[in-house]
N, C-alpha and C positions, 0 to 999 in steps of 0.2 A: 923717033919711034917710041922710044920710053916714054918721053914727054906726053904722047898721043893717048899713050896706055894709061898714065896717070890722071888724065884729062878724063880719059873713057871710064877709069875708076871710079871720080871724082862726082861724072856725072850721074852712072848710076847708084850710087850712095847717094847723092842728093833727091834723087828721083823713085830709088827705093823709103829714103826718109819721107819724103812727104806723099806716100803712097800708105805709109805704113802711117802716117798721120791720118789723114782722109781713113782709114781700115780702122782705126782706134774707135769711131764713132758707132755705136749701137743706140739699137732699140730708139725711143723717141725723136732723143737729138739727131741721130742719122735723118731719121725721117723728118726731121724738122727742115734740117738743111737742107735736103735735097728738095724739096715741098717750096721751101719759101714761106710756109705756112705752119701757123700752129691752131689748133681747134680747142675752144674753152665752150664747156657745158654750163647751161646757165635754167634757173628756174624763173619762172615767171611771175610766184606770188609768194617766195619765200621774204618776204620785210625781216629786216633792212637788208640781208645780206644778198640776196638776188632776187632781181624783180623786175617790170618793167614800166619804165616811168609816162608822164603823159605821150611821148613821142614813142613808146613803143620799143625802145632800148632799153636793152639791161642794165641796170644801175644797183649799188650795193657795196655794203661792206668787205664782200668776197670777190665781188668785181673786182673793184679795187686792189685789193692782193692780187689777183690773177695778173690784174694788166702793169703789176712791177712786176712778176714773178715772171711776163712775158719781157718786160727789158734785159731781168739779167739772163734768161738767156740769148738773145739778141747779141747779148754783148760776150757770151761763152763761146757762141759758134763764129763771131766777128762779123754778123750779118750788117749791111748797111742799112735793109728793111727786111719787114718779119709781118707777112700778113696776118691778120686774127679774123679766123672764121668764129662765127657763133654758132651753138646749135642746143635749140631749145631738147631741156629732159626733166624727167619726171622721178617721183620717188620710186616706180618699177621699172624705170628705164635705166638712169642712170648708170646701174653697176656694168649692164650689160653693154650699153655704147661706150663703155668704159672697156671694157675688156675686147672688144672686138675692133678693138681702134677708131672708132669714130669720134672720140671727145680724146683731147689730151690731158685737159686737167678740167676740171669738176668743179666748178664755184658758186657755195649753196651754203645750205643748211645741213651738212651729212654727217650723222654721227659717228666717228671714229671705234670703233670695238674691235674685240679679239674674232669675233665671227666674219665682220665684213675684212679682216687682214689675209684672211685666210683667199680671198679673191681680190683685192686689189689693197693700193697702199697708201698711205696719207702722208702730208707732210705737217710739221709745227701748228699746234694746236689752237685754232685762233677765237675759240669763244668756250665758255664751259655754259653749261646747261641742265636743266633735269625735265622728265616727264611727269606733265600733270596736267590738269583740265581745266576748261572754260564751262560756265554755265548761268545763267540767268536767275537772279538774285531772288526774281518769284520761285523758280523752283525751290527754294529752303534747303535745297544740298547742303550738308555738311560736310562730310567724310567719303572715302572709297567705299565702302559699304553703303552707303545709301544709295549706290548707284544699282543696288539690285532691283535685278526684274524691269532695270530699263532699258530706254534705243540709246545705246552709246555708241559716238560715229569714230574713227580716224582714219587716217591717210594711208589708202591702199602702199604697201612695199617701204614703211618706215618701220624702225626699231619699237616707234609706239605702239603701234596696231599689234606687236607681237609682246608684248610688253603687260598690253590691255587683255589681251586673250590669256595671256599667262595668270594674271590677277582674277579674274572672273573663272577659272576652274580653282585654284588655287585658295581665294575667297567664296566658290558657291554663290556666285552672284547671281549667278543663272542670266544676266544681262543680253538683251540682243546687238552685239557685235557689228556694225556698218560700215562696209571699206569705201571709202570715198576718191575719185580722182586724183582731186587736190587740195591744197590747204584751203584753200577759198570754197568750193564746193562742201566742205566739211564743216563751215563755221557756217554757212548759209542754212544749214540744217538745222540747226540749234537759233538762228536766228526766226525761223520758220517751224521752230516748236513739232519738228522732226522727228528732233534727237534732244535729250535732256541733255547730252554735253560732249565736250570733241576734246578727245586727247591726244596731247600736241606740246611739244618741247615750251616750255614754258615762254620764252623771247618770241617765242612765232605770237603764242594766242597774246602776249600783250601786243602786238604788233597789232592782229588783225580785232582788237577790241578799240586799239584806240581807231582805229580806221572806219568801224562802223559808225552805221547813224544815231544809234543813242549810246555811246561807252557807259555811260554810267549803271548800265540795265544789265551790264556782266559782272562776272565774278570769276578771277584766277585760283584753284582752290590752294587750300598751303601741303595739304595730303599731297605727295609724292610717289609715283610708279618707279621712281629710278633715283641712284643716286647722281649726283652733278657728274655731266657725261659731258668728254671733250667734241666740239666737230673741228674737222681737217678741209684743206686742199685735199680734193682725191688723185690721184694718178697711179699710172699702169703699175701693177707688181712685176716683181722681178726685171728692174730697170732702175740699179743703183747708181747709172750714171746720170741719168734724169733727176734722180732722187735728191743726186748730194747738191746739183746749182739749184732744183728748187728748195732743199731744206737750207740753205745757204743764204738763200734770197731773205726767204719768210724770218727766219731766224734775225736778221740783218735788220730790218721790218721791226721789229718787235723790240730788240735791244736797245736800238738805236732812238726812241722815241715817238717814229715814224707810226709805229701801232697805236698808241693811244690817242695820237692826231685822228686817227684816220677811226678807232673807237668814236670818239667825241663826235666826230663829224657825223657820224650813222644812229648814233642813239643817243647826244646828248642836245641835239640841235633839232631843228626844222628839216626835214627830208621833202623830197620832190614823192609824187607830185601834188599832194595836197599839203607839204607844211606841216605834217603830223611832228610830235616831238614824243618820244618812244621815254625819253627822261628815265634813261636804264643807268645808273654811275656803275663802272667798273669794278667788279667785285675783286676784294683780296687774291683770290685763288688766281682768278686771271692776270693780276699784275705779276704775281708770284712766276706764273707762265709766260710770262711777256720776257722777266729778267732771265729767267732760264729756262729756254722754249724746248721743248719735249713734243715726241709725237705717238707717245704714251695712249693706248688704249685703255690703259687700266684706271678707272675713277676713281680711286683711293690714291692714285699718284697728287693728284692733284689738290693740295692744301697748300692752306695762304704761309709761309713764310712766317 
């Protein structure tokens, strides 16, 4: 009878133990687990980090991150397989399929700040950036200032567009302001003598210059809207368990050499699907952030070593 009771003990400690294991899991990983599925938000025209190649799949620098970031959790919940949904979003979608669970992690072009933390979270910083504009070498643009009293376009629900509106009261541009779709729709406006010029994280518009039909007939300005700003992985706030195997991953990613492969690969090479070579070398500050990854909002954090 002791023997029975000890057994009966023995059982349920064993059965409370791994009941209280399985109860440990929140917020995404629960939901991961129990799903079989993880859901990665992807852009369609953001070069090189998320885009869609001849076949219509997303491909990219932040792709790429996502689809390690989805092994090591894979291998946190001891999953044998881990399906990946995709699910196409935009710069005004994004935060919000973000926050109401429809995307789990975010792999784009999204700039990290103190404003967008305040709604969702990012993990390890994996490109630094600034905003500035694209414009057609007939125009004679020089400076921010000479954009007064013009059509200047950017991308409805980014940091630029607000960035841009900020500078045009702030400079008396008196400028007409155009929110556009998407990055592509906004550079076809300026290709089409729409708009005198689209402001846009500076890596997009070399992106979508070298991709046009005559590159040479552009111009990246060197005037700057912003200082060198981080973009992140996005994922849900207030989900530090999620947070710590993604910022684990990325981190891992970046120290280990594995980031500046997979740099090289997206901007210092030939990309699908036309072979472009974006011919972008790794700036200082980024390497600086690769040896010691941060998920720093702050632009001033970020200087080269």
């Amino acid at each position: 009878m002791k023997h029975m009771k000890i057994l009966g003990f023995a059982l349920a400690a064993a059965l409370g133990a791994s009941q209280a294991q399985a109860e440990e899991l929140t917020g995404t990983l629960k939901n991961v687990k129990e799903t079989g599925a993880i859901t990665l938000g992807f852009r369609d025209t953001s070069i090189p980090f998320s885009y869609l190649d001849e076949n219509q799949k997303p491909v990219g620098f932040a792709m790429d991150i996502c689809y390690k970031i989805v092994d090591a959790v894979k291998k946190e919940l001891k999953l044998d397989k881990l399906e990946v949904k995709l699910n196409p979003v935009t710069s005004a979608t994004r935060i919000p399929l973000m926050a109401n669970g429809t995307i789990d992690l975010e792999c784009g072009s999204t700039t990290n700040n103190a404003e967008r933390q305040k709604q969702v979270a990012f993990t390890n910083t994996h490109f630094l950036t600034a905003s500035r504009y694209v414009f057609k070498k007939s125009s004679g643009l020089k400076s921010i200032d000479d954009l007064k009293g013009k059509t200047v376009v950017s991308t409805a629900g980014t940091t630029n567009i607000k960035q841009l509106t900020e500078a045009n009261v702030a400079r008396n541009l008196g400028a007409t302001i155009v929110p556009a779709k998407d990055h592509a729709e906004a550079f076809l406006m300026v290709e089409t003598d729409r708009a005198v010029a689209f402001v846009m994280d500076d890596i997009l518009l070399a992106s979508l210059v070298a991709g046009s039909k005559t590159p040479d007939d552009y111009v990246i300005s060197k005037d700057a809207f912003s200082k060198p700003e981080p973009y992140g992985i996005m994922l849900r706030k207030d989900d530090p368990a999620f947070k710590k195997v993604v910022d684990a991953a990325t981190a891992e990613i970046y120290k280990s050499g594995e980031g500046q492969k997979l740099y090289d690969k997206w901007f210092m090479a030939k990309i699908p699907p036309k072979g472009l070579n974006l011919n972008a070398p790794i700036s200082p500050e980024l390497k600086a952030e690769f040896a010691k990854p941060s998920d720093s909002p702050d632009p001033d954090y970020y200087k080269a070593m």
